[in-house]
C-alpha positions in Angstrom: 126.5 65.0 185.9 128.5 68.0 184.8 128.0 68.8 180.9 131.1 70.0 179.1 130.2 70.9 175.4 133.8 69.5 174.6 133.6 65.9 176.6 129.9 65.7 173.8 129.6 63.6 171.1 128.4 65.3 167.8 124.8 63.8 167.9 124.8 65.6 171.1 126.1 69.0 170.8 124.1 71.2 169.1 120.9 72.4 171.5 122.8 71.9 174.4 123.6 74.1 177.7 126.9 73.6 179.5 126.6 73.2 183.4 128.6 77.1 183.0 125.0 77.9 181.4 126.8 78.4 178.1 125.2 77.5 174.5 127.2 74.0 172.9 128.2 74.6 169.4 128.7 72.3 166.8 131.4 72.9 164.3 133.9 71.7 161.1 137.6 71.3 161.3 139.5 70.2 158.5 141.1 67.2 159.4 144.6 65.8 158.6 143.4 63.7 155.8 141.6 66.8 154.6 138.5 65.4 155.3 136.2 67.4 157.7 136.2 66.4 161.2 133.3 67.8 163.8 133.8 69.0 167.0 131.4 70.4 169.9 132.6 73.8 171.6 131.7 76.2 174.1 130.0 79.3 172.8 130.2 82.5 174.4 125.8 82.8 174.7 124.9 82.4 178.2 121.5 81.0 178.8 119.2 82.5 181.3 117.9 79.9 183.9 119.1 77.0 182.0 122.6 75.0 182.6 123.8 71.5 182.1 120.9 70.5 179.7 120.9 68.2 176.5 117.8 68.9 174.2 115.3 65.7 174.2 115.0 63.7 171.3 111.3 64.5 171.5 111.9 69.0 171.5 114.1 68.0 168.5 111.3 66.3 166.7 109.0 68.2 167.4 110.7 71.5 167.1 112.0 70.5 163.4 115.9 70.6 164.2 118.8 68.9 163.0 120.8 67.5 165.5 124.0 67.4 163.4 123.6 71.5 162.8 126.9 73.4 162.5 126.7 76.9 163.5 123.2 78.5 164.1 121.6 80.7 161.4 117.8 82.5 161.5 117.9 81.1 158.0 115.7 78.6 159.1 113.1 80.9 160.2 112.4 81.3 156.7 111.2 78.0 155.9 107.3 78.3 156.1 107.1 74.1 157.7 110.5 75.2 159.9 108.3 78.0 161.4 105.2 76.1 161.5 107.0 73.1 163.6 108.2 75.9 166.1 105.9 77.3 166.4 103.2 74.3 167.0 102.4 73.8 170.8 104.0 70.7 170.9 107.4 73.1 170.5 106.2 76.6 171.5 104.9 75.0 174.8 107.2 72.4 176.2 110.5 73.3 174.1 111.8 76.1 176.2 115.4 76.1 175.2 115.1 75.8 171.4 112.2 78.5 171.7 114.6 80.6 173.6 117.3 80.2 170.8 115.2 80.9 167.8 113.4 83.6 170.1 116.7 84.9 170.7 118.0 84.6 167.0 114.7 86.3 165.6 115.0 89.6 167.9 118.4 89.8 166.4 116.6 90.2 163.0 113.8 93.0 164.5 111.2 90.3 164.5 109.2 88.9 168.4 108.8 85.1 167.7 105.9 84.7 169.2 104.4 87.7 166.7 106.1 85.7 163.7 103.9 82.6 165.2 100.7 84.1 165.2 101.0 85.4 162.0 102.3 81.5 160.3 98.5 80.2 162.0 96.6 83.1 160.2 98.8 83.8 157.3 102.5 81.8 156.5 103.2 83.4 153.2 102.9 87.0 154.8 104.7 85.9 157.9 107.4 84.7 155.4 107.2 88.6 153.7 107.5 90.4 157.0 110.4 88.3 158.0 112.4 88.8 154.6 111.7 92.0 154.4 113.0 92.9 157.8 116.0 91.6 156.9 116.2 88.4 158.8 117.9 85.4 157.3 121.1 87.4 156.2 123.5 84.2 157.0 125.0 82.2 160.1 126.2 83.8 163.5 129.7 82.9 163.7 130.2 85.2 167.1 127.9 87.1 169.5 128.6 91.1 169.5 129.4 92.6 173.5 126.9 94.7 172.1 123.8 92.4 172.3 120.7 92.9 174.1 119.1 89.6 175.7 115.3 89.0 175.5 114.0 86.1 177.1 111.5 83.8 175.2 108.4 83.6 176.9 107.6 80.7 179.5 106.0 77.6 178.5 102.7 77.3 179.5 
């Protein structure tokens, strides 16, 4: 079956791949009422070698993600049990997509996951350190720049 990020429900959206191999976004609209109304929409990141995939509840668990997550931020990154549940082998290892997206999110921020993982087994309150003062965690990514370079999260083992 074909996904379409905009046919999803919300509980669905975010950590998602459109069969065009594009990241699902979850967002907030004001509604009519003026309450706040959620919708899933295409984003303009392209996944390498993944299309038409919804995350499993499982990746979600055991990754430490929110299903219901408007917008994407590395602020998580800075939560010393966030980095510890992504980087735990039952994420690191059979997560691939949300590895790829925090992998993704972290080399925006000068910082290689899988160095920020090693150093959260040996050391979390100096991995946290290197990670603020690199400058990560400066607020959500609304849009992608032309200008981005791509590096591709290692393969699960």
């Amino acid at each position: 079956a074909e996904v379409v990020c905009e046919e999803l429900q919300k509980d669905l959206c975010s950590f998602s791949i459109a069969s065009s191999g594009k990241r699902c976004l979850l967002e907030t609209e004001k509604a009519a009422d003026g309450g706040v109304e959620y919708q899933c929409t295409t984003s303009e990141v392209v996944v390498e070698r993944m299309a038409g995939y919804i995350e499993t509840n499982q990746c979600v668990k055991a990754c430490g993600v929110e299903r219901n997550s408007v917008g994407i931020s590395s602020d998580a990154l800075l939560e010393p049990q966030f980095t510890a549940k992504l980087c735990s082998p039952s994420c690191y290892q059979n997560c691939p997509n949300i590895v790829d997206l925090y992998f993704n999110l972290a080399a925006g921020e000068g910082v290689f996951l899988p160095d920020l993982c090693e150093m959260q087994k040996t050391n979390p309150r100096r991995a946290m350190v290197e990670l603020v003062s690199s400058g990560a965690a400066s607020g959500p990514v609304s849009s992608v720049s032309e200008d981005m370079h791509v590096a591709f999260a290692p393969a699960p083992l």
